[in-house]
Structures are given as structure tokens and as C-alpha cells.
C-alpha positions in Angstrom: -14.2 2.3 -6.2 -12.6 -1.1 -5.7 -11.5 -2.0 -2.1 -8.3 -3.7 -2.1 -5.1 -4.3 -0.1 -1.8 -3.0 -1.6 -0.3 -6.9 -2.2 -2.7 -7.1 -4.5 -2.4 -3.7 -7.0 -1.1 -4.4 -10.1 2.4 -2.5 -11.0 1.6 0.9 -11.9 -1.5 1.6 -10.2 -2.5 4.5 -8.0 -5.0 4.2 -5.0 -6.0 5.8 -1.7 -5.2 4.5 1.9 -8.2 3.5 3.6 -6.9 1.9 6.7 -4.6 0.3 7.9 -6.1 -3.0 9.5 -2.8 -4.7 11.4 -2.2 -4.3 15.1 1.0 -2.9 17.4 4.6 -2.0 16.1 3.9 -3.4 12.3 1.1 -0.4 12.1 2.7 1.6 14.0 5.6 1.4 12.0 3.6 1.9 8.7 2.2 5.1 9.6 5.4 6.3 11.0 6.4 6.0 7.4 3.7 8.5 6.2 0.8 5.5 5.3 -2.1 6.6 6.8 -5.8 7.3 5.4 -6.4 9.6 2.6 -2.9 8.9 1.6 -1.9 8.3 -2.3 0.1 5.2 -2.7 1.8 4.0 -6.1 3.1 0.4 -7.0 6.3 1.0 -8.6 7.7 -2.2 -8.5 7.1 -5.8 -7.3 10.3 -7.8 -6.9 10.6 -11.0 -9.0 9.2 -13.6 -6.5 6.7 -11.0 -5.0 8.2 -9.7 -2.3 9.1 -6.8 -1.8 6.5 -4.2 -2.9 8.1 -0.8 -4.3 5.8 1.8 -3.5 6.0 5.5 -3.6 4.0 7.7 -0.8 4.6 11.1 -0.1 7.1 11.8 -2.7 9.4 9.1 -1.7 10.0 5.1 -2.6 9.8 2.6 -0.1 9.6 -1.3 -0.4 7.3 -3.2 1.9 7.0 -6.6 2.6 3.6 -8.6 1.2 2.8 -9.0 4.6 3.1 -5.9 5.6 1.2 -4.8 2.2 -1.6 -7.3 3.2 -3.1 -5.0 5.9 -3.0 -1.6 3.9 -6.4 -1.5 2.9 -6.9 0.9 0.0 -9.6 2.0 -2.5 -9.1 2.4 -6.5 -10.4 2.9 -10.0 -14.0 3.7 -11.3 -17.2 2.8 -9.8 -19.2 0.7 -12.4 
């Protein structure tokens, strides 16, 4: 598996929360919105200049700011 943060999935991609490595009300927030570890998170969309993120968790779309993208840390895709 590849360790990653969610700013930096390409569009279309599926991966697994592994943490969530911010601090106070901006992680609080996040998990609030149903991020939290073990979670499946899709990148829908990225908006032209790159921000925001449209993601889909839970069955539902939200956009993100990079930022705020920058401290989901998340694993994908195939050992090799």
C-alpha cells in the first residue's frame, strides 16, 4: 500500500483513512464529517486551480480544502 495524504490522490481514486494528523477544531471538524480511520474516501473532483477537493465518504459528497486535505493521511493501491 502507498501512504499518502488525500491532496495528493489523483481524481478517481479510492483509498483508506489512516489518520488524521491535524490538531483542534480542523480535526475535530473532519471527523465530525464521518473521516475517521478505516474510512473509504473517493476523489471525485478537484476544482480547476486545486482547491477544493470533491470527495465522497460515507455515501455522501463533500469538498474540502487542500489544507484541510493535507492532514488526512490515507493508504492506497497494490503493494509492489
Amino acid at each position: 500500500m502507498i501512504l499518502t495524504n488525500v491532496r495528493d490522490l489523483p481524481i478517481g481514486v479510492t483509498a483508506i483513512v489512516n489518520k488524521i494528523t491535524g490538531q483542534g477544531a480542523t480535526r475535530r471538524r473532519l471527523m465530525d464529517m464521518g473521516i475517521t480511520k478505516g474510512t473509504a474516501i473517493y476523489v471525485r473532483k478537484v476544482a480547476p486551480l486545486g482547491d477544493p477537493i470533491q470527495v465522497m465518504v460515507r455515501g455522501y459528497e463533500l469538498s474540502i480544502r487542500k489544507k484541510d486535505a493535507e492532514i488526512i493521511e490515507v493508504n492506497f493501491g497494490e503493494e509492489k
